[in-house]
PyMOL CGO cylinders between C-alpha atoms (Angstrom):
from pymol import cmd
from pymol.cgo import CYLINDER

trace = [
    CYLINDER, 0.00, 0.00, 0.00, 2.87, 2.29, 0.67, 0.3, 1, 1, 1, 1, 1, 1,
    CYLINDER, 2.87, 2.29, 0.67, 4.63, 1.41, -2.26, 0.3, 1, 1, 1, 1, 1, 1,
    CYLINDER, 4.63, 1.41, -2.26, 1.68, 2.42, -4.34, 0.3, 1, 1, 1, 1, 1, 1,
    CYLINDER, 1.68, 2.42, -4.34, 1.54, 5.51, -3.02, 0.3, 1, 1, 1, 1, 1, 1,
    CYLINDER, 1.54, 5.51, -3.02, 4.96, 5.98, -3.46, 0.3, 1, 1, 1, 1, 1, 1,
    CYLINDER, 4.96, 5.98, -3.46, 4.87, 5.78, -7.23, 0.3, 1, 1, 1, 1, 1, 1,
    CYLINDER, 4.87, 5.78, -7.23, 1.25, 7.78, -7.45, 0.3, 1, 1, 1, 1, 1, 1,
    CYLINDER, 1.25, 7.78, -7.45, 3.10, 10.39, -5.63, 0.3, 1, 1, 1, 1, 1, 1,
    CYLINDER, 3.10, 10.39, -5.63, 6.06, 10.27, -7.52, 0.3, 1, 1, 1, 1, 1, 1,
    CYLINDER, 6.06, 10.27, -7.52, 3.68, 9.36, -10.86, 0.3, 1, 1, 1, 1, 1, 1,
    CYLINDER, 3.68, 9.36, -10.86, 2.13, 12.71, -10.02, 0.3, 1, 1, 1, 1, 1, 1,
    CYLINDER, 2.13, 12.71, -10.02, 5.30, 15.19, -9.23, 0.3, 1, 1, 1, 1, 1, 1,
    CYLINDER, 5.30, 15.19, -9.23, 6.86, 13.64, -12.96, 0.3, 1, 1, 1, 1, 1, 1,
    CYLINDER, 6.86, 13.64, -12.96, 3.69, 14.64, -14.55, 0.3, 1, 1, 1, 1, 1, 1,
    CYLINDER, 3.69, 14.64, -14.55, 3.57, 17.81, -13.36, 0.3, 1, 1, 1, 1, 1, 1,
    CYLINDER, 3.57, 17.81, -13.36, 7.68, 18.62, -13.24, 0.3, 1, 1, 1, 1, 1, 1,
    CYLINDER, 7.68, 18.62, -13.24, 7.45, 17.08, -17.49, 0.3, 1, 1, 1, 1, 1, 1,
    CYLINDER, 7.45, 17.08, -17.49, 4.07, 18.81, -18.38, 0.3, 1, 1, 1, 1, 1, 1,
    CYLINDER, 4.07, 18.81, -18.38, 2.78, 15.73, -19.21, 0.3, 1, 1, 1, 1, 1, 1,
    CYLINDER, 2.78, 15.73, -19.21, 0.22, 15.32, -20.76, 0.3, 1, 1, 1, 1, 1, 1,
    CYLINDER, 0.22, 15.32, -20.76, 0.63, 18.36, -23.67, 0.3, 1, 1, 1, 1, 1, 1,
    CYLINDER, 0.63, 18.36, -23.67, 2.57, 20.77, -22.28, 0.3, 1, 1, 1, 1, 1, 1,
    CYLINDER, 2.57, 20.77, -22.28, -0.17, 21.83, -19.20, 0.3, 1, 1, 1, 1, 1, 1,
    CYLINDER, -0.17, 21.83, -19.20, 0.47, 24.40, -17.18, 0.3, 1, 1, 1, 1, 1, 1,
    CYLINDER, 0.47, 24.40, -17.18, 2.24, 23.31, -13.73, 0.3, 1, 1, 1, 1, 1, 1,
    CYLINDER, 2.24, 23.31, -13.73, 1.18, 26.48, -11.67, 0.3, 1, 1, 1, 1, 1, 1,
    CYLINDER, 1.18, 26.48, -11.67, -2.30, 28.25, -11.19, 0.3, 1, 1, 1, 1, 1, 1,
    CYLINDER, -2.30, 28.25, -11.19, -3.67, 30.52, -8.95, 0.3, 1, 1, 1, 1, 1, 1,
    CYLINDER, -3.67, 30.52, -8.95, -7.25, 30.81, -6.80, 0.3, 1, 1, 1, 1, 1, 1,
    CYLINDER, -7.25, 30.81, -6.80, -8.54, 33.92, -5.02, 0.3, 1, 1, 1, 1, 1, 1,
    CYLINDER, -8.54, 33.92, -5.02, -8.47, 33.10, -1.44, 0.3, 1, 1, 1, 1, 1, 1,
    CYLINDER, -8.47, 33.10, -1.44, -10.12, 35.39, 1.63, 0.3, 1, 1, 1, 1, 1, 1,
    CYLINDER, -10.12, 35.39, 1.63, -8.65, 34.67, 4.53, 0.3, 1, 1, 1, 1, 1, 1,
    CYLINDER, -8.65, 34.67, 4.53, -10.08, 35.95, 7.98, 0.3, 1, 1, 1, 1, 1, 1,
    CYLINDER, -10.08, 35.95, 7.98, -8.66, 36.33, 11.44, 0.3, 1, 1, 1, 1, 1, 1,
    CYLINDER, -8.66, 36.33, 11.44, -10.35, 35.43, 14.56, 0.3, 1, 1, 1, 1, 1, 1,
    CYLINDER, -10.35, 35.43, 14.56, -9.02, 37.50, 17.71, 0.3, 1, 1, 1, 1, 1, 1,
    CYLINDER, -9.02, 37.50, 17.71, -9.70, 36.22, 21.04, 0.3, 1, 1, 1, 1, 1, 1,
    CYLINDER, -9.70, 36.22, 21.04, -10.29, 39.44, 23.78, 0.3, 1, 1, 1, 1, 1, 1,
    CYLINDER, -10.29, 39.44, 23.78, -9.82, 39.45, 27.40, 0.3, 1, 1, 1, 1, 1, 1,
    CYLINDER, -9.82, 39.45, 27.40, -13.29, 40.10, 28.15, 0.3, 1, 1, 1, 1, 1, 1,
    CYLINDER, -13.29, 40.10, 28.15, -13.97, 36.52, 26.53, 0.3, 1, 1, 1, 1, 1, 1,
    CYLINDER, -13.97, 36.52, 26.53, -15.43, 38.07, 23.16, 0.3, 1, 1, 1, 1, 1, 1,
    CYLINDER, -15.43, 38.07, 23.16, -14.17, 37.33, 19.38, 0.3, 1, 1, 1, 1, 1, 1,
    CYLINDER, -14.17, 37.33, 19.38, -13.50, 40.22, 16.82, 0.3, 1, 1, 1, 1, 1, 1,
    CYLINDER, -13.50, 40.22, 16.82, -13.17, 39.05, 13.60, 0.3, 1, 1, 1, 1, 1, 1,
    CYLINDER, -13.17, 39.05, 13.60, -11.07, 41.00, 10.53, 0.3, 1, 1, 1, 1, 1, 1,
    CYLINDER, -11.07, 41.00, 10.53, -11.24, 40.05, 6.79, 0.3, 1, 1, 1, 1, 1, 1,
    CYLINDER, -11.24, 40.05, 6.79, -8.50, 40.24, 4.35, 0.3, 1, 1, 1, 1, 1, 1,
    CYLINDER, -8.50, 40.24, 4.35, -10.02, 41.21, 0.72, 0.3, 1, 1, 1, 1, 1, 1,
    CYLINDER, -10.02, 41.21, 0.72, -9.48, 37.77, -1.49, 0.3, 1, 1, 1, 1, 1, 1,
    CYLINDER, -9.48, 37.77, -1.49, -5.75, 37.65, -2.84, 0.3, 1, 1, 1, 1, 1, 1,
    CYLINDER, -5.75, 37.65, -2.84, -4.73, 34.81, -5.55, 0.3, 1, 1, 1, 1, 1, 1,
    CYLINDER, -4.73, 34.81, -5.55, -3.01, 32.17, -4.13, 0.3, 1, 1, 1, 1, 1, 1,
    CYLINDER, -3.01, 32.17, -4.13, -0.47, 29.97, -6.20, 0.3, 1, 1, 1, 1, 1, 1,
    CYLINDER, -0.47, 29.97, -6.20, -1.10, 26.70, -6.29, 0.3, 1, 1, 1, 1, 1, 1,
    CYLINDER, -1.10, 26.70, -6.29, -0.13, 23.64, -8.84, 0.3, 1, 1, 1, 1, 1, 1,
    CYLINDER, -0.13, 23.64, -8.84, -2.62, 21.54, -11.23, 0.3, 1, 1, 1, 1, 1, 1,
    CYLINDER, -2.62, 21.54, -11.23, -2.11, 18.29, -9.50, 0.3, 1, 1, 1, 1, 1, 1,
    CYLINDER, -2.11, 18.29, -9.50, -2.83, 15.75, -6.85, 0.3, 1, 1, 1, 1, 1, 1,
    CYLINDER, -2.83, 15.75, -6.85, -0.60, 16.41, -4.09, 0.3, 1, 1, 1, 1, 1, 1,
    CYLINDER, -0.60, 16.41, -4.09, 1.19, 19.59, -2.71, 0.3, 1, 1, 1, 1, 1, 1,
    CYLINDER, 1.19, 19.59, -2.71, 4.65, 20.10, -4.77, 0.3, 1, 1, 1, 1, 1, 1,
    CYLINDER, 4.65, 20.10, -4.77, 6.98, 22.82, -4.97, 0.3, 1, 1, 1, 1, 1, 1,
    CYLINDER, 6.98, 22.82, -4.97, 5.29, 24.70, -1.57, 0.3, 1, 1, 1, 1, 1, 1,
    CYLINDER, 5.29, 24.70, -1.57, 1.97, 25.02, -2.89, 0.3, 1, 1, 1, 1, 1, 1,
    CYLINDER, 1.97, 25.02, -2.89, -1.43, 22.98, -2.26, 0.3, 1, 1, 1, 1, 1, 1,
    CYLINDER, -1.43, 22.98, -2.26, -3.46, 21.93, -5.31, 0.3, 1, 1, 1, 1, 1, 1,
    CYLINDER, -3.46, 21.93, -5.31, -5.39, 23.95, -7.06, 0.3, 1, 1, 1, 1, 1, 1,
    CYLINDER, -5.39, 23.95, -7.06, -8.64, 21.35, -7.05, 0.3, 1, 1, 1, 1, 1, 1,
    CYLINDER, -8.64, 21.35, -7.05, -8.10, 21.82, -3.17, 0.3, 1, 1, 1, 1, 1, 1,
    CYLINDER, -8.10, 21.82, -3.17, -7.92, 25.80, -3.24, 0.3, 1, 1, 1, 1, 1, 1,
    CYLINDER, -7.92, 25.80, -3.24, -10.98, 25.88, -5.13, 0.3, 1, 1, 1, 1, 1, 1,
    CYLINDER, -10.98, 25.88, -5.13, -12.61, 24.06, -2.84, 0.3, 1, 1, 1, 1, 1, 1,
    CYLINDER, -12.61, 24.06, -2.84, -11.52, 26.02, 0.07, 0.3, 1, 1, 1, 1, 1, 1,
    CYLINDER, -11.52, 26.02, 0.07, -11.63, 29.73, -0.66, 0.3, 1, 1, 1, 1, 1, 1,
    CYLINDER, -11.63, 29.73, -0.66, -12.30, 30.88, 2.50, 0.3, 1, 1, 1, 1, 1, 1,
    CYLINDER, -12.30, 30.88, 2.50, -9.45, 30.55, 4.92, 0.3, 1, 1, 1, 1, 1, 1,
    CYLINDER, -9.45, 30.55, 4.92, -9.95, 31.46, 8.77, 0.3, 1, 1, 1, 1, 1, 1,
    CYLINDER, -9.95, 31.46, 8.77, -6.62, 31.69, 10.89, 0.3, 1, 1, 1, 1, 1, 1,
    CYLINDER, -6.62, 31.69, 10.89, -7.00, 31.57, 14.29, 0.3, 1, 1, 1, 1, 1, 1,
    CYLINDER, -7.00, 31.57, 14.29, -4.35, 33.89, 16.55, 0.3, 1, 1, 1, 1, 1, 1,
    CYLINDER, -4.35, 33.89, 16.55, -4.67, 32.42, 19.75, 0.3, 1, 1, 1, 1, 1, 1,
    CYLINDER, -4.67, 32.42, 19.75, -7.07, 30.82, 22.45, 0.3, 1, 1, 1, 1, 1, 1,
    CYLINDER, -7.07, 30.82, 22.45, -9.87, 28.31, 21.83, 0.3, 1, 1, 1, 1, 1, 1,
    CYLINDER, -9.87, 28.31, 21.83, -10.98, 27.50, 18.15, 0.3, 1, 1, 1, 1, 1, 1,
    CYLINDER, -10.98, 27.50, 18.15, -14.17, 29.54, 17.07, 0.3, 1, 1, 1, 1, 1, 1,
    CYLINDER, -14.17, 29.54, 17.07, -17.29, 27.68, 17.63, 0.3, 1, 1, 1, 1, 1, 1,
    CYLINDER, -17.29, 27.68, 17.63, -19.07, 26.96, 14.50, 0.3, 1, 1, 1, 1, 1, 1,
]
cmd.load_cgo(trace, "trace")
């Protein structure tokens, strides 16, 4: 089972380091908003909002080169960081 990861992993970063198949593009990008959640003293949350940037991010499977997938970015456009304390309760 590891083994086959192995090569899909490997299978994928060849792909994408060759440009196979046709000469693809290896790098995209995907306009992200992240947010910022900051815990207070008095126990309240304020929240702050970044305007949407693009992100880079590669046309593959996995994460290469420092940069998530693009399928994945799309699917997650909305990025909240949390600066401290408890998560945020959904």
């Amino acid at each position: 089972m590891a083994a086959a990861g192995a090569l899909l992993y490997g299978g994928d970063y060849l792909a994408l380091r060759l440009r196979i198949p046709g000469n693809r593009e290896p790098f995209g990008a995907v306009d992200v908003q992240r947010s910022y959640t900051v815990p207070l003293k008095s126990g309240r949350t304020e929240y702050y909002f970044d305007p949407p940037v693009p992100q880079r991010c590669v046309n593959s499977l996995f994460p290469h080169f420092g940069s998530p997938p693009c399928w994945y970015l799309r699917r997650h456009t909305r990025q909240v960081v949390n600066t401290g304390g408890a998560p945020p309760a959904r």
